[in-house]
N, C-alpha and C positions, 0 to 999 in steps of 0.2 A: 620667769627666767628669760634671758636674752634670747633671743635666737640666735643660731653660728650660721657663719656664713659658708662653709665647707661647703664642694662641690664638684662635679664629676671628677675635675682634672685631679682631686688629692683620691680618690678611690683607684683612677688607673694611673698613678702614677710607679716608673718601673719597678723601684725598688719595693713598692705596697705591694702588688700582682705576685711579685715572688713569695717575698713572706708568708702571701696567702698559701701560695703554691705549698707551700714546704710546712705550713699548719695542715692545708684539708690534705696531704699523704700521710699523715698519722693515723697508724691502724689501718690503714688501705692500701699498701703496696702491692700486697698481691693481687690487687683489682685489676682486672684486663684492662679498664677506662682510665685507671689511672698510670700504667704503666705507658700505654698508648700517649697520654699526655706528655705524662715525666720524657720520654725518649724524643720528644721536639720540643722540649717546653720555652725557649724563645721565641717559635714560630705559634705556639699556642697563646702564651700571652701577648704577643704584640696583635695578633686578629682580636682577643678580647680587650687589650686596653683599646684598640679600634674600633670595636664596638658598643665601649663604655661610653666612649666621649660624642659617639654619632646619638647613641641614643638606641641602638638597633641592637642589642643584646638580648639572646634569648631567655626566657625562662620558663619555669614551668617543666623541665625535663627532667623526671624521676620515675623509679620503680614504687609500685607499694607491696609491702609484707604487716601480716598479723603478728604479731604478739600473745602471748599469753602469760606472761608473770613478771609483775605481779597481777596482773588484770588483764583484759582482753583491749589490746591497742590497734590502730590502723596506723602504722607507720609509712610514712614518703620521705623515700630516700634519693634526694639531688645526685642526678649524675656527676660526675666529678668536677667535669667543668665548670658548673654552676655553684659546685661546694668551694672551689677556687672564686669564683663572685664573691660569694657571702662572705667569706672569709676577708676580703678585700674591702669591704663596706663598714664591715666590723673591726677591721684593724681602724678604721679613722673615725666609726661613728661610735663605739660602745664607750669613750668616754663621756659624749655625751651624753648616753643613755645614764651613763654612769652617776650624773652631777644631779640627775632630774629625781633618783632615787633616796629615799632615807635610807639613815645608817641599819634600819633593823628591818631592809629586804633583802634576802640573803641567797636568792639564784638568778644563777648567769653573772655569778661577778667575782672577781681577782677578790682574792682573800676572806671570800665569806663562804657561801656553800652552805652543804647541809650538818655538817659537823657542828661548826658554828652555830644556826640554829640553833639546833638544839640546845649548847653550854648555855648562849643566851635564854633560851625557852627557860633553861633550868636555874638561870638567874632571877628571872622574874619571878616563878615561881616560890621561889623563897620571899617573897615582899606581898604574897598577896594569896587571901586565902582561898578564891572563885575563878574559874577558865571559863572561858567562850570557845571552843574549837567548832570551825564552820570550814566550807569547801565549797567553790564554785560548780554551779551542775552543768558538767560537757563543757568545761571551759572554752579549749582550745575550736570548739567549734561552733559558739555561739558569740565568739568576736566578731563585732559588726567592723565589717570593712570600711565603711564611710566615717563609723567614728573615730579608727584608728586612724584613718587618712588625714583628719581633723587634728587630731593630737599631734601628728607628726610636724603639721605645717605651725604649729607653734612650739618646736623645738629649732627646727631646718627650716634655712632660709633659701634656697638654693632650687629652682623649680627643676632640673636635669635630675637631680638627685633625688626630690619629691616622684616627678616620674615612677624614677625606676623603682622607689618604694612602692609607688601605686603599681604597678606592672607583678612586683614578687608576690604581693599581697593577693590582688585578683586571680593569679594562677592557680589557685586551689581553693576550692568552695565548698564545704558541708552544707551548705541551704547558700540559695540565690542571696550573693549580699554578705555571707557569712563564714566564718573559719578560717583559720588557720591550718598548717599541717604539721604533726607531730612527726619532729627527724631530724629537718633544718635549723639553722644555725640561725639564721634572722628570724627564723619563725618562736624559737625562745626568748630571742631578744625584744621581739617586737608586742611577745605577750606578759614580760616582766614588767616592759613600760605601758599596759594597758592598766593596767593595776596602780600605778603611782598615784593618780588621784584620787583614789579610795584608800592611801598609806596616809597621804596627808590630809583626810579628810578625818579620819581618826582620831590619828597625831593630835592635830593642828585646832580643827572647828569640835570633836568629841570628848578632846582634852583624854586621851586616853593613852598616858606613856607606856603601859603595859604592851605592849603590842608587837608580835612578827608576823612576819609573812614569807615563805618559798611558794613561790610560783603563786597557785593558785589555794594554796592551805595557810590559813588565819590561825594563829588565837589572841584572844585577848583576855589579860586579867581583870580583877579589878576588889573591890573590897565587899561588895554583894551581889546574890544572885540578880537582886531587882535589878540594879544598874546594869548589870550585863545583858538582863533582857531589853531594855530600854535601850541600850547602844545595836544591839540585834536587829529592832525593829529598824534604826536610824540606818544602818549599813545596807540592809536589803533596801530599801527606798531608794538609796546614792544607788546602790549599781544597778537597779531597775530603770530609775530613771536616766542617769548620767549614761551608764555603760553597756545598757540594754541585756544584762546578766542577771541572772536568778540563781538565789542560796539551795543548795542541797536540802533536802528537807529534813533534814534529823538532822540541826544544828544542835550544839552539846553543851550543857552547862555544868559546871561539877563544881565539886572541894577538889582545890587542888591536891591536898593529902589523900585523895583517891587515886591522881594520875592523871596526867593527859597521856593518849595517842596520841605520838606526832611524829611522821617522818621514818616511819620504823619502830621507833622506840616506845617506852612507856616513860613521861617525864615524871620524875617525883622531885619535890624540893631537895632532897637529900642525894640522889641517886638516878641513875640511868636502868632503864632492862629494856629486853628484847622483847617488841609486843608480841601479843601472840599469835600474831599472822607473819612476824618474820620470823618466827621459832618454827611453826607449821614449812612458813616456803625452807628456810635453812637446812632443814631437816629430809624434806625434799630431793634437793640437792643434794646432799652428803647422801643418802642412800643411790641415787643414780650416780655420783661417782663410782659409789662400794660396785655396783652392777657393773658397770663400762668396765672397771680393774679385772672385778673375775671372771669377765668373757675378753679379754683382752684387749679392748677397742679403745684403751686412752692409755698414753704414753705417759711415761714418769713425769715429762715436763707439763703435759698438758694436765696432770693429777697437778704438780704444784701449781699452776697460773690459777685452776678453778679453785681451789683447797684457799689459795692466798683470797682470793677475791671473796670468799664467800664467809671468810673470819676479819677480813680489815677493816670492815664495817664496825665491827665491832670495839675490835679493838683501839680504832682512833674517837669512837663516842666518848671511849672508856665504860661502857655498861659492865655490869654483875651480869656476867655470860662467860663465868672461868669453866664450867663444863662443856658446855658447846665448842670452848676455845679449844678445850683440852682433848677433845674428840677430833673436833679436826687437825690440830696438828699429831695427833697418833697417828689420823690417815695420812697425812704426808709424809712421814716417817714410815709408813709402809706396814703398820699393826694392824690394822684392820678393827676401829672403832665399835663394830658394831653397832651402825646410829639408829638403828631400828628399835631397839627397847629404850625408853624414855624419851626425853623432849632435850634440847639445846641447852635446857633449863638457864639460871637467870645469870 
């Protein structure tokens, strides 16, 4: 692909800075940092479009917090200002990101997701009797920094703007040389495009159309087990040697009439369900709601916001999880489901 010649001036240009402005306030109004912003935000963006174009822009300013579910995460969360950067880079640069991408990788982009996915996952599945499901081990923090930096300077032409990639990049290190950080906005984008030449390497030199990818979770079909071991071996090779990444070691092979795990769900050619670690956390969930209600400490509104969020999954997959559905919309109707005897079931 060509390279674009994009460069600092279209990242701080006024009308980009605001936009961004007015994406990273979403979900964060009540942030102290952000209100502080919001209340000068002319005098806020003209020091950072000042800073964009000198080259002297900070980065690296964030908090970190753990996580625990689905899994135990170390999240870094960019101070606000800096979530106004990202956003600013990403309004002019993700269409590039965008073009370097095949049609069948589906996070971090305008009209795919994980829903998507999935339907696709579950198109393929019908055309083919075997799956490959594999997952990169410690992705986000065993991205080499120097090869990312390599990858970029053959997308972006523009050395100001390579900079400042190199700059958000080296801010945060899980091993000297290495990681990313989970939270950031360039930091998913930047790891959606580490992956692109191992999309077309599949694609492209594997001859293997069966194939998706979100983020960092694979599968691939195909029409026997051998060949999909044989494409196993080929893929661990390319991101050893090309991307300096290692396969999780329980890569999976099946009949697809078994199922994949993928992304939540259980894919069958036929059919969607709730795997069984998202029936397990679901259920989780609905019962510390039921708790928080009968000690008082969550509001009606706030019963619906979690009650919506924790059935929309579902309900936009489309899976067989009309009992799960039907439990929680009791609780938000205020009957009190009792989600503690059985499971979300399918």
């Amino acid at each position: 692909m060509k390279r674009v010649t994009l460069g600092l001036d279209a990242v701080a240009a006024w009308d980009n800075l605001r936009l961004a402005a007015l994406k990273a306030l979403c979900g964060k109004r009540a942030r102290p940092d952000a209100r502080r912003f919001m209340n000068r935000l002319d005098a806020h963006l003209h020091e950072l479009r000042t800073q964009i174009l000198a080259g002297t822009v900070a980065v690296g300013r964030s908090h970190q917090f753990t996580i625990h579910d689905p899994k135990e995460r170390l999240i870094t969360a960019p101070c606000f200002g800096e979530r106004v950067l990202h956003h600013a880079i990403m309004n002019v640069c993700e269409p590039v990101f965008d073009r370097g991408l095949i049609a069948d990788s589906y996070a971090c982009r305008r009209g795919k997701g994980r829903i998507a996915c999935l339907r696709r996952a579950q198109a393929i599945a019908r055309c083919h009797p075997c799956f490959l499901k594999l997952d990169i081990r410690k992705y986000f923090d065993s991205i080499d920094h120097q090869t990312l930096n390599e990858l970029l300077s053959r997308r972006f032409k523009n050395r100001g703007l390579l900079d400042l990639f190199g700059r958000i990049i080296a801010a945060h290190a899980a091993s000297p040389g290495r990681g990313l950080p989970i939270g950031s906005l360039t930091s998913q984008h930047f790891a959606n495009f580490y992956l692109g030449g191992c999309d077309r390497y599949v694609k492209e030199v594997l001859r293997r159309p069966g194939y998706v990818r979100y983020m960092d979770d694979m599968a691939v079909w195909a029409d026997s087990s051998d060949t999909l071991r044989r494409t196993l071996v080929d893929i661990r090779a390319f991101l050893d040697v090309r991307l300096g990444l290692a396969v999780k070691p329980e890569p999976y092979i099946n009949r697809t009439r078994h199922g994949l795990d993928f992304l939540g769900c259980r894919v069958l050619p036929t059919h969607l369900v709730l795997s069984a670690r998202s029936r397990r956390r679901y259920r989780r969930t609905l019962r510390a709601i039921e708790r928080a209600m009968a000690r008082g400490e969550m509001s009606e509104e706030e019963v619906q916001r979690r009650g919506q969020a924790v059935v929309s999954f579902a309900c936009a997959a489309g899976v067989k999880s009309w009992r799960f559905r039907r439990r929680t919309l009791d609780l938000l109707a205020g009957e009190g489901p009792g989600v503690g005897a059985g499971s979300p079931g399918r």
